[in-house]
C-alpha positions as CSV (number, residue, x, y, z in Angstrom):
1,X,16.1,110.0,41.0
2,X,18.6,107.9,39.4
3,X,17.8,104.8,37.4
4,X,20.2,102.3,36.9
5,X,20.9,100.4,33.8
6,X,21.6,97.0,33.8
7,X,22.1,94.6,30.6
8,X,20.8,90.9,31.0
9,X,22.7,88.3,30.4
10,X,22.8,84.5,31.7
11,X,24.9,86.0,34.1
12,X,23.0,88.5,35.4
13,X,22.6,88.8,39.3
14,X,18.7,89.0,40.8
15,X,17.8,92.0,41.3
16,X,14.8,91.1,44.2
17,X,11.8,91.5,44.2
18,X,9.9,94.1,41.6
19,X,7.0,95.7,40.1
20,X,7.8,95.3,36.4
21,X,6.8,96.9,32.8
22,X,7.6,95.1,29.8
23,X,7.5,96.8,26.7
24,X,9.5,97.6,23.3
25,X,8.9,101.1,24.3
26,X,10.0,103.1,21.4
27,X,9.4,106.6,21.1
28,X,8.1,106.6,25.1
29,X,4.5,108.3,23.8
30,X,2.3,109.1,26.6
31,X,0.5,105.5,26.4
32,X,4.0,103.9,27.8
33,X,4.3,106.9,30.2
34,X,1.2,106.1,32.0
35,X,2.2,102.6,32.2
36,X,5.6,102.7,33.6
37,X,4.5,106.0,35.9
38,X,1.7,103.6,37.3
39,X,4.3,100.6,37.5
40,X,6.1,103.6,39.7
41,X,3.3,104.1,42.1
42,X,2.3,100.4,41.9
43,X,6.0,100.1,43.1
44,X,6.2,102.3,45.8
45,X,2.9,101.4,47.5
46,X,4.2,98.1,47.9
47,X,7.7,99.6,49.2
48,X,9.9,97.4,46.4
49,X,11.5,98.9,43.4
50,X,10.6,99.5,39.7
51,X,12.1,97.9,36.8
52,X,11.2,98.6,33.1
53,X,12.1,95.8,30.7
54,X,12.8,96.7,27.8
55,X,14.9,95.3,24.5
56,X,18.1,97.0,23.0
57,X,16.7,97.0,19.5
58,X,13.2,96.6,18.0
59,X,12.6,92.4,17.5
60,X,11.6,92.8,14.1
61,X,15.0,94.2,13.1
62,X,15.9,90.2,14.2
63,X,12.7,88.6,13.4
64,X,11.9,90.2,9.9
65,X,15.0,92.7,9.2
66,X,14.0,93.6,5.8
67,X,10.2,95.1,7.1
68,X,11.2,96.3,10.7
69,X,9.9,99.8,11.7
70,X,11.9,102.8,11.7
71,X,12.7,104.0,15.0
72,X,11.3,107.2,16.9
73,X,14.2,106.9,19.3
74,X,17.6,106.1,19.4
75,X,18.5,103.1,22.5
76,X,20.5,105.9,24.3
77,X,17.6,108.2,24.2
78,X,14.7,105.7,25.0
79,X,16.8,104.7,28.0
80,X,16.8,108.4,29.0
81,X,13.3,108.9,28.8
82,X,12.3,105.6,30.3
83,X,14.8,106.8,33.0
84,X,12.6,110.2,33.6
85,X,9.5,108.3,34.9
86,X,10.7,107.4,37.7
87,X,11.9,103.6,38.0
88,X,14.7,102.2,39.6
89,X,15.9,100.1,37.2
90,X,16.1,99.6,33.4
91,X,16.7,95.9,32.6
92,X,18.3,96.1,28.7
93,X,17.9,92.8,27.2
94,X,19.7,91.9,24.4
95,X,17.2,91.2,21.4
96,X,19.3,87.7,19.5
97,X,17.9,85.1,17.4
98,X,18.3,82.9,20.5
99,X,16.2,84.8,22.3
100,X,13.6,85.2,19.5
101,X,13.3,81.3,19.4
102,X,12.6,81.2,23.3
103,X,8.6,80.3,23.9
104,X,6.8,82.4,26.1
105,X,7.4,80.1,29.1
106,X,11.2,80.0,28.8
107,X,11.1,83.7,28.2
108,X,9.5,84.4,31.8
109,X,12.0,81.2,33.2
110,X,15.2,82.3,31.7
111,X,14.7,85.9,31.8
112,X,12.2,87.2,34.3
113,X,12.0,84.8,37.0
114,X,16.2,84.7,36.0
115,X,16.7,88.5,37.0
116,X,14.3,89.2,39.7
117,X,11.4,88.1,41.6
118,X,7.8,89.5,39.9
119,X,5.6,90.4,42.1
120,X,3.5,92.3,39.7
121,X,3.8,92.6,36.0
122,X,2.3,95.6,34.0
123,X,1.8,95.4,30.4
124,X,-0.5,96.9,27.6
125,X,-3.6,95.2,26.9
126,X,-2.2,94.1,23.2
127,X,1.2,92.7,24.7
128,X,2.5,89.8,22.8
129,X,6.2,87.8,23.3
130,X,7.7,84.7,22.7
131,X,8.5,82.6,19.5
132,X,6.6,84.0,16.7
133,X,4.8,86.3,19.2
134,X,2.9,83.2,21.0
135,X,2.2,84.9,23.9
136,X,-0.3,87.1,24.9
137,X,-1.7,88.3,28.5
138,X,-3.9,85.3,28.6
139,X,-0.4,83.1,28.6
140,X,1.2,85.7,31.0
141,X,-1.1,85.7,33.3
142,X,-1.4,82.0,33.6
143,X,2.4,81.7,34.2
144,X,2.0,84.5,36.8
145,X,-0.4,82.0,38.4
146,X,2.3,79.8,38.5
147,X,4.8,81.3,39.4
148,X,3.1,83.6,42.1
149,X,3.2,86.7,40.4
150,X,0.1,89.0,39.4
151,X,-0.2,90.2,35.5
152,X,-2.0,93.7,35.3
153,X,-3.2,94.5,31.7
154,X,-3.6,98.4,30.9
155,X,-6.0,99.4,28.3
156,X,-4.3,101.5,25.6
157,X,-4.3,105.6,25.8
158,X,-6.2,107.1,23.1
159,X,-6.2,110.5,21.7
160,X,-9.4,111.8,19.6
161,X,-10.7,108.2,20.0
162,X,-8.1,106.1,18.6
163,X,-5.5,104.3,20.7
164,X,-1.8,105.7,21.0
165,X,0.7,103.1,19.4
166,X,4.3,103.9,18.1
167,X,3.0,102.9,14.7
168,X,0.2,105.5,14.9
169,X,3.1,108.1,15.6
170,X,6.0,107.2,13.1
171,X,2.9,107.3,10.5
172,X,2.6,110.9,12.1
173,X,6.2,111.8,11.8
174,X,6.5,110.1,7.7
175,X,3.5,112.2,7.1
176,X,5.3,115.5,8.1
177,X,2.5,116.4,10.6
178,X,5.1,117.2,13.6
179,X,2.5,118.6,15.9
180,X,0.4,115.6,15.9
181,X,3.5,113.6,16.7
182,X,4.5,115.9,19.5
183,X,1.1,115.8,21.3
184,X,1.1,111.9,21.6
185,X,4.8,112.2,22.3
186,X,4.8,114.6,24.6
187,X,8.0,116.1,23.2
188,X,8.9,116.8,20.1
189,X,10.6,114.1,17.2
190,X,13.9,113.4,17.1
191,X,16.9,112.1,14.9
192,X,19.9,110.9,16.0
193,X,22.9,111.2,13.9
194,X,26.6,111.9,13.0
195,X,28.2,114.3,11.4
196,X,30.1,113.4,7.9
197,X,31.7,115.7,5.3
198,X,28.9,117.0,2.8
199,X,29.3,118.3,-1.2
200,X,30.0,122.2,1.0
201,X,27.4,123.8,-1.1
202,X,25.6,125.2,2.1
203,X,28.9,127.1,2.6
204,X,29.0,128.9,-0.6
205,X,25.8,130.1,-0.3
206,X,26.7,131.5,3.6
207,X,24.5,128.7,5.2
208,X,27.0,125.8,5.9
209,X,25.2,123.1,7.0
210,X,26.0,119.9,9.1
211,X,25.4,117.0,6.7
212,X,23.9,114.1,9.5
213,X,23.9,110.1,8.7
214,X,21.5,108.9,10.7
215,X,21.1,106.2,13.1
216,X,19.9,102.6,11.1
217,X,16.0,102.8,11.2
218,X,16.1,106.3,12.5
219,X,12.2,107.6,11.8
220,X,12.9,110.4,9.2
221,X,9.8,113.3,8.9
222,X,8.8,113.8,5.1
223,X,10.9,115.1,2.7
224,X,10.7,118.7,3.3
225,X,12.6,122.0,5.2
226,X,11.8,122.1,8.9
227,X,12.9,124.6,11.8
228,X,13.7,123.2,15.3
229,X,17.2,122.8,17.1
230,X,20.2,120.5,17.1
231,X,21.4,119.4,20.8
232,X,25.4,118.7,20.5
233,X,27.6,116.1,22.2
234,X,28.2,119.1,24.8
235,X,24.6,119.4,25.6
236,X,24.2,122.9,24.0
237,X,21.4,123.9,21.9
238,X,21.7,125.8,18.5
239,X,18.5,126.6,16.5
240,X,18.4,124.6,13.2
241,X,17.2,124.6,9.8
242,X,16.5,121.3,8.9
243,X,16.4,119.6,5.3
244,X,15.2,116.5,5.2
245,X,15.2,114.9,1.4
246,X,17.7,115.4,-1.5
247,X,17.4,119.1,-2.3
248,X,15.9,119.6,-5.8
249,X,18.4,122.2,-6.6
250,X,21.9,119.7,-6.4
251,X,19.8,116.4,-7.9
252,X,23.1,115.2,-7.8
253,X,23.4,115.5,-4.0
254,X,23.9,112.3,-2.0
255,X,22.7,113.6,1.3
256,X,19.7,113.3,3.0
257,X,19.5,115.3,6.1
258,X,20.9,118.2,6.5
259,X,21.0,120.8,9.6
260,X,21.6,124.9,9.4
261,X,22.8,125.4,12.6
262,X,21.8,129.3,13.2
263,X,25.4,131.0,14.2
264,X,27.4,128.4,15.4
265,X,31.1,128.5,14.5
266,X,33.2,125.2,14.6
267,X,34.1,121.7,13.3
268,X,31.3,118.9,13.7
269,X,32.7,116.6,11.6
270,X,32.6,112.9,13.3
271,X,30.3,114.7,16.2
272,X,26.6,112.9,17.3
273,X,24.1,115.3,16.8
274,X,20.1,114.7,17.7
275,X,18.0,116.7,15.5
276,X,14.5,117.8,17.2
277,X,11.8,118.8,14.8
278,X,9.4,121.8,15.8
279,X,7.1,122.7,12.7
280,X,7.1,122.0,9.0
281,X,7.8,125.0,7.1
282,X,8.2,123.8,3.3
283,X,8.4,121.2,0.8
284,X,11.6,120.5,-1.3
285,X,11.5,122.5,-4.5
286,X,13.9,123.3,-7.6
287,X,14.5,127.3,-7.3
288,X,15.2,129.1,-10.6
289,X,18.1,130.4,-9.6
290,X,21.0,130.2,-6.5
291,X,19.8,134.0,-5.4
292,X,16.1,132.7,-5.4
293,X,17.6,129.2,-3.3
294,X,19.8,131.6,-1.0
295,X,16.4,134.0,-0.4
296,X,14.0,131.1,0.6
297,X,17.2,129.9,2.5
298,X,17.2,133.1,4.9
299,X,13.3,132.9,5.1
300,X,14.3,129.4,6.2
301,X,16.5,130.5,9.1
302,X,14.0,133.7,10.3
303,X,11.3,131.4,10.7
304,X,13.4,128.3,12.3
305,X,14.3,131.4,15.0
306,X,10.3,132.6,15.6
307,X,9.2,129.2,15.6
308,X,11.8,127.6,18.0
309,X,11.7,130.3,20.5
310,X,15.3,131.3,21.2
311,X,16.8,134.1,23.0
312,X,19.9,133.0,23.8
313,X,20.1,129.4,24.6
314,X,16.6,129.6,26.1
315,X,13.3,128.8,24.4
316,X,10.1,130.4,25.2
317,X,6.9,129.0,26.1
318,X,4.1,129.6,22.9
319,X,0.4,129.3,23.8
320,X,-1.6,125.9,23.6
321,X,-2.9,124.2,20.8
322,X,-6.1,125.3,21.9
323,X,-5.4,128.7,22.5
324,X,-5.9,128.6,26.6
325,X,-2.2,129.2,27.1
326,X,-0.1,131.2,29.6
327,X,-1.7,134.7,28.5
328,X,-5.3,133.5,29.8
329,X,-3.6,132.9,33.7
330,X,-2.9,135.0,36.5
331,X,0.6,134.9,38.0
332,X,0.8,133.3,41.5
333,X,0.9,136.1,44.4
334,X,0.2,134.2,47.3
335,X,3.9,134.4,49.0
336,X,3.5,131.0,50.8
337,X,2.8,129.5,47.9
338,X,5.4,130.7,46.3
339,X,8.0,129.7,49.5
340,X,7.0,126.8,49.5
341,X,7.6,126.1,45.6
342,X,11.3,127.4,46.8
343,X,11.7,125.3,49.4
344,X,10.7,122.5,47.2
345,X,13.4,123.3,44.4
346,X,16.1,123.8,47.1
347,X,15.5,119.5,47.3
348,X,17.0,119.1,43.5
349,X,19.4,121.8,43.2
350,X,20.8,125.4,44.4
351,X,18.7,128.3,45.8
352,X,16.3,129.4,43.1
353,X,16.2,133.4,41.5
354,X,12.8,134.2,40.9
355,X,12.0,136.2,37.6
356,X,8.4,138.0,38.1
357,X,7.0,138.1,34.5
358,X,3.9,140.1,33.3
359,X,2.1,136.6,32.6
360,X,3.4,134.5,35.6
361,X,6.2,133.9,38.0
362,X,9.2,131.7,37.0
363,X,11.1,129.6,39.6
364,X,14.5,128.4,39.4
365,X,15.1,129.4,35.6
366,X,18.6,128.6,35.9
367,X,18.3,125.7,38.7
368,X,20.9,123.0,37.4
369,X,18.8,120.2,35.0
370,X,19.4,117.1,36.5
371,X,16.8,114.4,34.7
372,X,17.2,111.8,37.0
373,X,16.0,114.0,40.4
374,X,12.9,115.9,39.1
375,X,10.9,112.9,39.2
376,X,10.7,112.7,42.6
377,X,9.1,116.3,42.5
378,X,6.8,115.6,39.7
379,X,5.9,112.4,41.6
380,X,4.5,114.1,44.6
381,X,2.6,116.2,42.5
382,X,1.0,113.1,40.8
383,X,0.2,111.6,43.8
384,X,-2.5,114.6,44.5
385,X,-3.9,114.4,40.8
386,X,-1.4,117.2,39.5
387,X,-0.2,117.3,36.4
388,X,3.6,118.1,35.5
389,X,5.0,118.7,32.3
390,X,8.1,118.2,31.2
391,X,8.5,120.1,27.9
392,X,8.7,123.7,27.0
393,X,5.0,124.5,25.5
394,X,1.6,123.8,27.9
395,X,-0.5,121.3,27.6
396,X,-4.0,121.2,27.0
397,X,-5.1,122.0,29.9
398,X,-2.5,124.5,31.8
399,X,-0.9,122.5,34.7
400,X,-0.6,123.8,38.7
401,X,3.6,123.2,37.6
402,X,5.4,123.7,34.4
403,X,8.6,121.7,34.4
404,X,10.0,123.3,31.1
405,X,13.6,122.4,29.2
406,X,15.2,125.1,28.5
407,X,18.4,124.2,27.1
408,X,22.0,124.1,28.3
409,X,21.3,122.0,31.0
410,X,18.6,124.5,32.4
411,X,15.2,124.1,33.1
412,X,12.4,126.4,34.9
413,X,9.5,125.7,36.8
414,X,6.4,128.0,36.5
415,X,4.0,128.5,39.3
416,X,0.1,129.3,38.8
417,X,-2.5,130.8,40.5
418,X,-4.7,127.7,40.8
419,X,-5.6,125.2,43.7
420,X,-3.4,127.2,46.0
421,X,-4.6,125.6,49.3
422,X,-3.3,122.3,47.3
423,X,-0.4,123.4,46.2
424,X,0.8,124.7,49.4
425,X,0.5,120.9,50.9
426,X,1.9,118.9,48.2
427,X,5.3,121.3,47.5
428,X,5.3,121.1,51.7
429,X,5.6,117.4,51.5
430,X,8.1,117.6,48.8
431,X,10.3,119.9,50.7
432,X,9.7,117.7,53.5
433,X,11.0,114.4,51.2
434,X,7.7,112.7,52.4
């Protein structure tokens, strides 16, 4: 499922008749995935399409420049994962001091009501917009009244009691605490950067590192060394040993983030890199000595490895949080079941391989990854309560499917023995395209 971009302007075309989500959307957290998922459904009950408004910068960085957030995505990423729940199309609209002047009435005349017809609008409970945020869903639903279009508040996600918000999670990410951020993200952080020349000390010390500028108001993690992996222009994933902070050891050093990327060979220079972090491993300290920095260095790189996973270019699939992970489930064995979850990946890509493993049974591990298609699978499995996920570690509570990145434009999908009767009927109907 393909969702296609389209950047307002005064000029812009209507686009019909919608089920919208308006939102600054940053970081996509699992609060603005329910929202725009039920904007999807909302959407295709009523047989029109779904658009997801959304701004090409965060308004503060117009409104108040000098105290504007940092960022837990990059525009091009946001897009991509707004683009993975499912709408049809992504309205971009340009965030200008014009537009920061408009009142909440001509912001639904010039924009909205400009670019399509509302029918409904879906919103969080705290949404604000217009001049100096004058609008709330009180003044939204009223010009919905008058403008024959209905205004559906959603009450805000929580998580251990507290509501989900962007600011909650970059205060996760400054703090270091990467798992916290990656459960209300539902994917791990991420930098976007490029690639400059550095001071070359990494190389003398047989660890050259990429030396990464980041993107303006990129959300940097703590000052510390982190493992996780860097995903390259060409889409292909290298493990990575990531220093965020000037390194006590070169005080002099003018670089802030830095990247180990675990056996690569090349030139990176001028390349974008996005840096995802998987787990803390140390602060930044002064060593004693270059042997003692090139020691911790290695320990650096053998726990980036164990900690991200990688055999080859794939990553494996740890146990939960909790501990209820794939060890504590029985592989699927039912052979219908396990047609029918064939026949279903046949709709997205080639013929699946399955892998029988001693915990579980792996479909399509090396089905071509195409984002914009498996959310119409993982739609028909939310429509009968089933939870997909998309990342490559279980969730809290293990899912019927397990729609897992791999890397290098791969991705798996892992079958369980659970609900079979159900899961028969719903990958049926997605074979079937119903």
């Amino acid at each position: 499922m393909s969702a296609r971009i389209v950047t307002w302007s005064q000029d812009t075309s209507s686009l019909g008749a919608a089920t919208i989500a308006i939102g600054v959307f940053d970081g996509v957290h699992i609060g603005h995935q329910a929202l725009l998922r039920e904007t999807v459904a909302d959407a295709t009950a009523r047989g029109i399409q779904a658009v997801a408004v959304t701004f090409d910068r965060d308004p503060d960085q117009v409104v108040s420049a000098g105290s504007a957030a940092p960022q837990l995505l990059s525009i091009a990423d946001k897009l991509e994962c707004i683009a993975q729940t499912g709408v049809d199309v992504i309205l971009v609209v340009p965030f200008t001091p014009m537009l920061a002047e408009m009142a909440p009435e001509s912001f639904v005349d010039s924009v909205l009501l400009a670019a399509m017809r509302p029918v409904t609008v879906h919103v969080g409970r705290d949404f604000r917009f217009g001049a100096q945020a004058a609008g709330d869903v009180g003044v939204l639903q009223r010009l919905g009244l008058t403008h024959d279009f209905q205004v559906l508040p959603h009450e805000l996600v929580s998580a251990d009691g507290v509501p989900v918000t962007s600011t909650r999670i970059r205060a996760l990410v400054a703090a270091g605490d990467i798992a916290a951020a990656t459960e209300l993200l539902c994917r791990r952080p991420r930098v976007t950067g490029t690639v400059h020349r550095g001071r070359g000390e990494g190389v003398k010390l047989g660890f050259p590192t990429a030396n990464i500028a980041p993107a303006p108001y990129a959300a940097l993690p703590a000052d510390g060394v982190y493992a996780g992996r860097a995903i390259l222009d060409d889409g292909v994933e290298w493990a990575a040993a990531i220093s965020v902070g000037t390194p006590p050891s070169f005080p002099e050093a003018r670089d802030y983030l830095e990247a180990h990327l675990v056996d690569f060979e090349g030139d990176l220079y001028g390349a974008t890199v996005i840096l995802e972090f998987f787990e803390k491993l140390r602060d930044q300290y002064a060593f004693d000595s270059l042997d003692q920095l090139t020691e911790a260095i290695a320990d650096d790189v053998a726990a980036t490895l164990e900690i991200a996973g990688f055999d080859g270019d794939a990553i494996d699939v740890p146990d939960d949080a909790d501990g209820a992970g794939a060890n504590d489930l029985d592989p699927v064995s039912d052979a219908a079941v396990l047609e029918a979850a064939e026949q279903a990946v046949r709709q997205i890509g080639p013929a699946p391989a399955r892998d029988a493993a001693d915990e579980m049974v792996v479909l399509a591990e090396n089905l071509a990854y195409d984002p914009h298609r498996l959310p119409a699978l993982e739609a028909s499995l939310a429509a009968a309560g089933i939870e997909a996920v998309w990342d490559p570690y279980p969730p809290q509570k293990a899912p019927l499917l397990m729609l897992g990145i791999l890397g290098e434009n791969r991705f798996r999908i892992e079958v369980w023995n659970s609900q079979l009767e159900l899961a028969r009927a719903v990958l049926q109907d997605a074979e079937s395209g119903e």
